[in-house]
N, C-alpha and C positions, 0 to 999 in steps of 0.2 A: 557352702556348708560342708563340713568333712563331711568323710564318709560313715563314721562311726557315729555323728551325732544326728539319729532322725527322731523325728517326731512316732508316736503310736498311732496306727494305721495309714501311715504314709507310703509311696511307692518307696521313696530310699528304706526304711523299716522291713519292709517286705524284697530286696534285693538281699539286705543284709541276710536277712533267716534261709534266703533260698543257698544264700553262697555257702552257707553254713551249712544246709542239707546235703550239697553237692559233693562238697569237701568229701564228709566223713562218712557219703555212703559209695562214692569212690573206694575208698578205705573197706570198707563192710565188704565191697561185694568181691576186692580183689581176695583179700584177708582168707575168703571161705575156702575159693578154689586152692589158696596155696596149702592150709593147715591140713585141705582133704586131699592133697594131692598125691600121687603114685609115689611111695618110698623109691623105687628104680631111677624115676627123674630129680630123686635130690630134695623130695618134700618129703615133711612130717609125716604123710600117710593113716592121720586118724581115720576113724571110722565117723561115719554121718551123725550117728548120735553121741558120740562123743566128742564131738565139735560141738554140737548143738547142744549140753550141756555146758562145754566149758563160755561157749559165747553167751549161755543166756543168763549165766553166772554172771560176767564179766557188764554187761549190760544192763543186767538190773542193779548191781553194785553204784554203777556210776550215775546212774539216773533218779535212783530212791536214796541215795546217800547225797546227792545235791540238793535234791526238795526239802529231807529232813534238815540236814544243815542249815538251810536258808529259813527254817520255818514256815516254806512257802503252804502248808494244810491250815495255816491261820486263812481260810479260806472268807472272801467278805460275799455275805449273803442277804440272799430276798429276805428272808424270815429264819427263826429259828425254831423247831420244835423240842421237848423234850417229852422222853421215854423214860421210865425207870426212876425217874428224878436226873436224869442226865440230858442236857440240855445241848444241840447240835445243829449246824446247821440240814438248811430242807435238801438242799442240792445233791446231802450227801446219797437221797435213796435213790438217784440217779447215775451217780457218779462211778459207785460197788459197782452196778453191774456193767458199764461203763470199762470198768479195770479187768472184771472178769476177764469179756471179751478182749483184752488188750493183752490177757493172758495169753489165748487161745492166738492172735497176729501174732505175737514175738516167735513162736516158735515153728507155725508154720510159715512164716517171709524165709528162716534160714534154711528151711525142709526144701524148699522152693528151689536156692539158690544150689541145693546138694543133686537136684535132678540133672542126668546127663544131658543138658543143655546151655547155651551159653548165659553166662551174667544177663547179658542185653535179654536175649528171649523171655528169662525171667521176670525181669520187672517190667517187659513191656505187658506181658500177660494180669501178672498181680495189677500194675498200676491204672491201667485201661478200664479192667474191673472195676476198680475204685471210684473214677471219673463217672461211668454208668451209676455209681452209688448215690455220686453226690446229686448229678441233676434229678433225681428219681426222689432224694430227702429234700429236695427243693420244692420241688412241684409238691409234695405230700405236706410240707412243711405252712407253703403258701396258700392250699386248698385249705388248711388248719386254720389262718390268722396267723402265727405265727411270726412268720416272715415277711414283712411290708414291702421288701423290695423286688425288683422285678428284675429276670433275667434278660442280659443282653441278647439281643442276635447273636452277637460273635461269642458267646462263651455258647451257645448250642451249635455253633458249627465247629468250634474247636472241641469239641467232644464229639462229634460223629469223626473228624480226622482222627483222635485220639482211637476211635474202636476200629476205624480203617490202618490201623498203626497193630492193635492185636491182632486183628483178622490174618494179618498178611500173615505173623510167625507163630498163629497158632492152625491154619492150615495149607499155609505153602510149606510141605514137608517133600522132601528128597530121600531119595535110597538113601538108604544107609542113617537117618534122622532119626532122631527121639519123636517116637509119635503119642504125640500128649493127650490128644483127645482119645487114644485108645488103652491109657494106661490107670487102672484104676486108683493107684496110690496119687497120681500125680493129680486125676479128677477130684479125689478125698480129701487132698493136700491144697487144693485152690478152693472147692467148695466150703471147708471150714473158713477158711480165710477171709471169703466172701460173706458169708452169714456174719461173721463176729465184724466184719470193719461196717458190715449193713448197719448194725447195732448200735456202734460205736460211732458214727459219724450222726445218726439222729441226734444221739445222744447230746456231743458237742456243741451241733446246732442250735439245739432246744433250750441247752444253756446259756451260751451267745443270742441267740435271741428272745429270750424271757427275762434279761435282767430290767429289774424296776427300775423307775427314774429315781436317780441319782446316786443306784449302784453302780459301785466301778467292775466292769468284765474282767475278772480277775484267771486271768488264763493260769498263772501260775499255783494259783489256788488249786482249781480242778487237774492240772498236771501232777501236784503233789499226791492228792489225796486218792487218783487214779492211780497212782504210781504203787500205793499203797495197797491197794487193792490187787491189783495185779501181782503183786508179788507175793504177798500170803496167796494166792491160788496157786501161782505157781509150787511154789515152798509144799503146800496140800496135797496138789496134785505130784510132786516127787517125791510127797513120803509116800505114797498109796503106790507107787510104782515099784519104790526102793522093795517094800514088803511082800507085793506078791511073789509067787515061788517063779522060779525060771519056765516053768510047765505051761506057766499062764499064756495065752494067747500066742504071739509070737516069739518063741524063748529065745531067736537067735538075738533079736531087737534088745528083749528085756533083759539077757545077761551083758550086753554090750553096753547098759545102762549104770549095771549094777557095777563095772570094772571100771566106768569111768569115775566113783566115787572110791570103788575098794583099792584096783591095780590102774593109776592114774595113769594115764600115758605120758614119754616124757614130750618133754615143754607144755604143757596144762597150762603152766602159769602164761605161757605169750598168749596161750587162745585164750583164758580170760582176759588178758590186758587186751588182747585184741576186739574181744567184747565191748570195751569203752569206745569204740568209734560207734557201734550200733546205740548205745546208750547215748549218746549225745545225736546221733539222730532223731532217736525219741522225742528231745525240746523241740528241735525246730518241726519235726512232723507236726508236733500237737497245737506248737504257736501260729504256724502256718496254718491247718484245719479251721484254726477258730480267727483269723484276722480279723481286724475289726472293720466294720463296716462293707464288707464282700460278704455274695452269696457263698453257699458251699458248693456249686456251682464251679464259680472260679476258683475258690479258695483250692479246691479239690485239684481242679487241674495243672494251679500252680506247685502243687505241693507232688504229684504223680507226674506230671510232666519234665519236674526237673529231677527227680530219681530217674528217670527214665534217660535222659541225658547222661548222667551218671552213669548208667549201668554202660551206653557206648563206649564211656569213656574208660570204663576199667573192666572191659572187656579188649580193647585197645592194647592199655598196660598190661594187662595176662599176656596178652598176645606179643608183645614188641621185649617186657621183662622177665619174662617166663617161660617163652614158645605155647604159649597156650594157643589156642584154633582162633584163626582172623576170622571177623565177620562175615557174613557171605551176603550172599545180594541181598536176602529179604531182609536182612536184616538193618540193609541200607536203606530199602524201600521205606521199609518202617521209620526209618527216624527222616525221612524226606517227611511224611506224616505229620511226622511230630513235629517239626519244624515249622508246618503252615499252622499247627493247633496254635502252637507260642503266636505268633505272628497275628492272629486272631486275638489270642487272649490280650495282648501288648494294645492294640485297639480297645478291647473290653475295659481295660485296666486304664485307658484317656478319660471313657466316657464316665467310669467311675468315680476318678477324681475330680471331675469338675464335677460332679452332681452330689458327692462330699463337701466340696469348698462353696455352693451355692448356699 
């Protein structure tokens, strides 16, 4: 069978969506280093938040302008209620807040990526996180009703490697290291992230596993209609920022806000186009999360496992196309980690398919 032709919830299906994660968060995470980089070494030299507007610009462009294109918020639903005389579906009172929080991950993943540490460090910290998220809405999930399926052995040991994968480069710290568990921005900037994808990954589940017999899981459905959500917050949340006075809270932050709308820096336009590689990881994050017939369990670890790859991988290229800093040991440690998690999961993911195909 090519490779392009699989079946839905199949292993080829699900290699495709992860190759496609790989790709373009490669992309994302070299992208961020270069547009923030020192003007003396020959980069752009934006400021943090002014990367992080133009990316999150560029990324919601591409990811709310496909859904709406494709019509994909014709979402197919359990039931429909109507309000007001306006008749919609039930999913969507889950779904809002759902995007909210998908507000709140889009912009601290890139806040993340600006901290003086490497690519790799960072996504092994966020994504590790994540993995803790999903088996924790599993068990909560499956004590519900909820979830009929039952987690493998090997997806709970390929998640305690996955948290022996953070452990090592969030406190094997060296002189002269970014010490993250002592920095309060960087704690504020992982704890939101952690609450909002807590939120958001129930949320998914709960979708994926409540559809009635003979509804279709319509992933693209809840992608659009998230998408939508998220971005009117966003859009909310930067008129309320654009308008406060510079005095407000941290004026250096908020005027560096307000110039990157008023006195654009030049090339704007690449860090939004460079935004469409984060924008297109958004699909496969979200088709990935919700796979059909895997817990979120796995679903979870396949999806934060191969970012995580990813981030070796264009912490590599910084390093080899950029001169940026080579990995150092723990950070090898860590993806030896990660390595046995896969290896685990790739077991999980046999047992899977034959108790699918049964």
């Amino acid at each position: 069978m090519s490779f392009w032709k699989t079946e839905e919830g199949s292993t080829g299906r699900l290699i495709q969506l992860c190759t496609g994660y790989f790709v373009f968060y490669v992309v994302t995470g070299v992208t961020v280093k270069y547009f923030t980089g020192s003007p003396e070494q020959g980069f752009p030299g934006m400021r943090d938040i002014e990367y992080l507007v133009y990316n999150t610009i560029g990324g919601s462009l591409i990811a709310l302008g496909v859904a709406i294109a494709l019509r994909w918020y014709r979402i197919k639903s359990n039931a429909y209620l109507t309000f007001a005389g306006i008749r919609f579906p039930q999913e969507i009172l889950y779904i809002v807040p759902s995007g909210i929080c998908t507000a709140v991950v889009i912009p601290t993943t890139t806040l993340m990526y600006m901290l003086p540490i490497s690519v790799m460090v960072a996504m092994v910290i966020m994504r590790s996180s994540v993995i803790i998220i999903s088996r924790a809405v599993d068990a909560v999930q499956i004590k519900q009703g909820i979830l009929k399926k039952r987690v493998y052995a090997e997806e709970n040991y390929a998640a305690v490697f996955a948290l022996l994968a953070a452990a090592v480069n969030i406190f094997w710290v060296e002189s002269g290291d970014f010490d993250f568990v002592h920095s309060k921005a960087a704690v504020l900037i992982l704890g939101s992230y952690i609450v909002a994808y807590a939120i958001r990954i129930y949320i998914m589940n709960y979708y994926k596993n409540t559809r009635a017999k003979g509804v279709t899981l319509d992933n693209n459905g809840f992608f659009a209609i998230e998408q939508i959500a998220a971005t009117s917050a966003m859009i909310t949340g930067g008129m309320l920022l654009f308008t406060l006075p510079e005095w407000f809270g941290n004026g250096d932050q908020l005027r560096l806000f307000h110039e990157s709308f008023t006195s654009p820096q030049p090339m704007w336009e690449w860090a939004v186009v460079a935004g469409f590689a984060y924008g297109l990881v958004a699909f496969f994050s979200v088709f990935i999360f919700m796979f059909k017939g895997r817990t979120a369990t796995f679903a979870g670890l396949v999806n934060r496992l191969t970012s995580l790859v990813a981030g070796t991988c264009a912490t590599v290229v910084w390093w080899f196309a950029f001169g940026g800093r080579f990995p150092k040991a723990q950070d090898w440690v860590s993806l030896v980690f990660i390595l046995i998690a896969v290896a685990f999961l790739t077991r999980a993911e046999k047992k899977r398919t034959r108790e699918l195909a049964g």
